[in-house]
Backbone as CSV, one residue per row, in Angstrom:
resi,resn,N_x,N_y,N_z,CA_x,CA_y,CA_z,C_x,C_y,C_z
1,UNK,-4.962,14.510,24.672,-5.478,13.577,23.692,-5.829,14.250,22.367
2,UNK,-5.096,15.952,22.250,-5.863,16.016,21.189,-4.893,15.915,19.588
3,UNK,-3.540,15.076,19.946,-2.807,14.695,19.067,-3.471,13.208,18.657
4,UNK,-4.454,12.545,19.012,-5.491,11.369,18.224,-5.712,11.606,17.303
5,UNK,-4.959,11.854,16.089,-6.107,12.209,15.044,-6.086,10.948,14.233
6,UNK,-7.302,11.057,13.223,-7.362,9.814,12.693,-6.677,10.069,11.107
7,UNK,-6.484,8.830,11.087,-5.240,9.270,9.680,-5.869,9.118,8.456
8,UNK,-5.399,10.327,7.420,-6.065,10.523,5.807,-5.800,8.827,5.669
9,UNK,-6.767,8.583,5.089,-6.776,7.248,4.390,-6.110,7.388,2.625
10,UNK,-5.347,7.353,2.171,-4.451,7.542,1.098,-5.304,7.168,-0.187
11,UNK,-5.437,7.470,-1.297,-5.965,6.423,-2.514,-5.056,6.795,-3.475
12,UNK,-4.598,5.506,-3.966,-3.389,4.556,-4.828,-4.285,5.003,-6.093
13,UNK,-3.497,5.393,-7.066,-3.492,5.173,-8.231,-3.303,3.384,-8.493
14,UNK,-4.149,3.156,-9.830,-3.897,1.951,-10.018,-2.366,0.842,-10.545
15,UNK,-1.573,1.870,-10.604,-0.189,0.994,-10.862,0.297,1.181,-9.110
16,UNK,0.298,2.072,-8.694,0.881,1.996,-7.161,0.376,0.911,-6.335
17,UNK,-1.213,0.689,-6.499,-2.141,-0.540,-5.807,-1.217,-1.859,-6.808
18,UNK,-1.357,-1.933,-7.705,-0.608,-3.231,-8.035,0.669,-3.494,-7.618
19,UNK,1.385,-2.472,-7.416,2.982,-2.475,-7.321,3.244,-3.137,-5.552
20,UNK,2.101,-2.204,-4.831,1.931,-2.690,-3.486,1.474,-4.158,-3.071
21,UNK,0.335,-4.919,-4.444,0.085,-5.734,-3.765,1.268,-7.054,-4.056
22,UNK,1.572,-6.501,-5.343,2.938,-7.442,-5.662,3.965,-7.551,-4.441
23,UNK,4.320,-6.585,-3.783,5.083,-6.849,-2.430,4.630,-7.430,-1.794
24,UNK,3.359,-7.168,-1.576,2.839,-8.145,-0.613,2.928,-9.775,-0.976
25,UNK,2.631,-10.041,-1.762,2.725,-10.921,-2.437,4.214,-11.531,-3.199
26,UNK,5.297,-10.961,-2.566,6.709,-11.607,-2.207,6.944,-11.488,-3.997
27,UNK,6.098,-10.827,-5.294,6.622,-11.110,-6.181,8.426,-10.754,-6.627
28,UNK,9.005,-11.234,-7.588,9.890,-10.422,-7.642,9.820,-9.113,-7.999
29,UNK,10.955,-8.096,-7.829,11.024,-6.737,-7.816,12.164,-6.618,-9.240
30,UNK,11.936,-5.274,-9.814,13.280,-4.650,-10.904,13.853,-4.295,-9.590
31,UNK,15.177,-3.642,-10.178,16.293,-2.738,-9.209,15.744,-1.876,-9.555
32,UNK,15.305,-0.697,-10.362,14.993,0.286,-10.420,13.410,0.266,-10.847
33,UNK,12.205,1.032,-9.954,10.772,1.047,-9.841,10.455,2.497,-9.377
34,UNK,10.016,3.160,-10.457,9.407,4.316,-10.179,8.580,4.648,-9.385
35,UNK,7.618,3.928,-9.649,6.331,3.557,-8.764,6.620,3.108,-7.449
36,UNK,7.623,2.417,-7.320,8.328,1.386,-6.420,8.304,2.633,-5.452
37,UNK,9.423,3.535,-5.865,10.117,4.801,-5.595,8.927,6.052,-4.811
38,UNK,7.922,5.943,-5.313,6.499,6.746,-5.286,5.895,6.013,-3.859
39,UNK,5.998,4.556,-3.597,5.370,4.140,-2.681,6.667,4.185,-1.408
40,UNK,7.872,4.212,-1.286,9.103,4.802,-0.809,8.735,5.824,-0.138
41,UNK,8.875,6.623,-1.243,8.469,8.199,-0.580,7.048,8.521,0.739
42,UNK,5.723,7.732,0.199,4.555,7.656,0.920,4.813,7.203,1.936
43,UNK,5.892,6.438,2.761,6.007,5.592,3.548,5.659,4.629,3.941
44,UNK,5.223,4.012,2.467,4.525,2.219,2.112,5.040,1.322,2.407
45,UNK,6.294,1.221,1.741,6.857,0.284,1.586,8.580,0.422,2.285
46,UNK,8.969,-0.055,2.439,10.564,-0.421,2.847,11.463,-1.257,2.762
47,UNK,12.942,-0.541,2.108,13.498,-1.916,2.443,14.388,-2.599,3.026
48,UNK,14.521,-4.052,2.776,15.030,-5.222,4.070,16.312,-5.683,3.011
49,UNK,17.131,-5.548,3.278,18.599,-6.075,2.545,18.177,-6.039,1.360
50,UNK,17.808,-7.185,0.424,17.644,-7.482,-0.833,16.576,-6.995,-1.430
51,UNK,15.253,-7.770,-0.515,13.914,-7.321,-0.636,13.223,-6.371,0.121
52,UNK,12.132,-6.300,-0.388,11.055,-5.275,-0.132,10.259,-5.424,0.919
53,UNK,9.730,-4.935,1.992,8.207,-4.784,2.346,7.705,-4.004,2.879
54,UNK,6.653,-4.227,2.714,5.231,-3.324,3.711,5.662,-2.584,4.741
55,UNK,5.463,-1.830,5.018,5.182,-0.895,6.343,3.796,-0.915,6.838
56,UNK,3.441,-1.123,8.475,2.057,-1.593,8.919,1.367,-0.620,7.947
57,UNK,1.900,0.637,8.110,0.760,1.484,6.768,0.324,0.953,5.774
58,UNK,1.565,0.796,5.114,1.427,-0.185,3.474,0.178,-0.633,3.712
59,UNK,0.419,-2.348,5.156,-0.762,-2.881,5.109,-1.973,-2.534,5.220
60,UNK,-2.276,-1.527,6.443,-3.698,-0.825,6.435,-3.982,-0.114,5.056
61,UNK,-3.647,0.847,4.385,-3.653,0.768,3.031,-3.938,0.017,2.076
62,UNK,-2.793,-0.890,1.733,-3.603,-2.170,1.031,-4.936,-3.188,1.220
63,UNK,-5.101,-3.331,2.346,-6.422,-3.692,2.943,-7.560,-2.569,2.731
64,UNK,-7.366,-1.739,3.005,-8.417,-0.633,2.934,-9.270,-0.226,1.463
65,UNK,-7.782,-0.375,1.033,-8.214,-0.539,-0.858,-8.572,-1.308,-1.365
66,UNK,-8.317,-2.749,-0.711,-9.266,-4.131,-1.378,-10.504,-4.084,-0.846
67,UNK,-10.888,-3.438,0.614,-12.324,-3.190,0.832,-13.550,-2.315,0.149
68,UNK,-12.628,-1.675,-0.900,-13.406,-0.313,-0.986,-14.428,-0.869,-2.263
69,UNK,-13.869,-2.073,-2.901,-14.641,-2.376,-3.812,-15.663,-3.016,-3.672
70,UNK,-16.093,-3.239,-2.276,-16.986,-4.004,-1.440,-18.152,-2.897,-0.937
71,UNK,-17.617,-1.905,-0.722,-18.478,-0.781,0.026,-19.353,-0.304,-0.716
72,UNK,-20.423,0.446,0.006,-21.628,0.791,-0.887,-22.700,0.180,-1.676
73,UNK,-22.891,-0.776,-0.628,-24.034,-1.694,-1.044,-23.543,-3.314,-0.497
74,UNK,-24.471,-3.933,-1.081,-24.503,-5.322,-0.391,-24.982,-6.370,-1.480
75,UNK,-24.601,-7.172,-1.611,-24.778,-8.578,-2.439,-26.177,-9.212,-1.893
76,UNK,-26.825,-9.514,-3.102,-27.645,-10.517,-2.317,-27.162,-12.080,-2.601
């Protein structure tokens, strides 16, 4: 068990977090995305014939990063 490890949690620059949530969000894509290309490489994103998506990473990622602006305190 001692290959469990728990995985680096990644942090997105802010064009990579947008670029990701736009996939998520089925927007359209250019043919050519640098950034696109950057989240490729990370093993974010993937793609499906035409279009784009997520890799479960992507998603834990993208989720993780919309939480973070939540953390460290509490609303009253």
């Amino acid at each position: 068990m001692t290959d469990k490890q728990k995985q680096k949690l990644l942090i997105l620059s802010q064009p990579q977090r947008t670029t990701l949530e736009g996939l998520s969000n089925r927007r359209p894509q250019l043919p050519t995305d640098p950034i696109r290309d950057e989240l490729v490489t990370l093993g974010l994103v993937v793609k499906q014939g035409a279009k784009w998506a997520l890799t479960p990473t992507g998603k834990k990622v993208l989720a993780a990063n919309s939480n973070r602006r939540n953390s460290g305190g509490f609303s009253v």
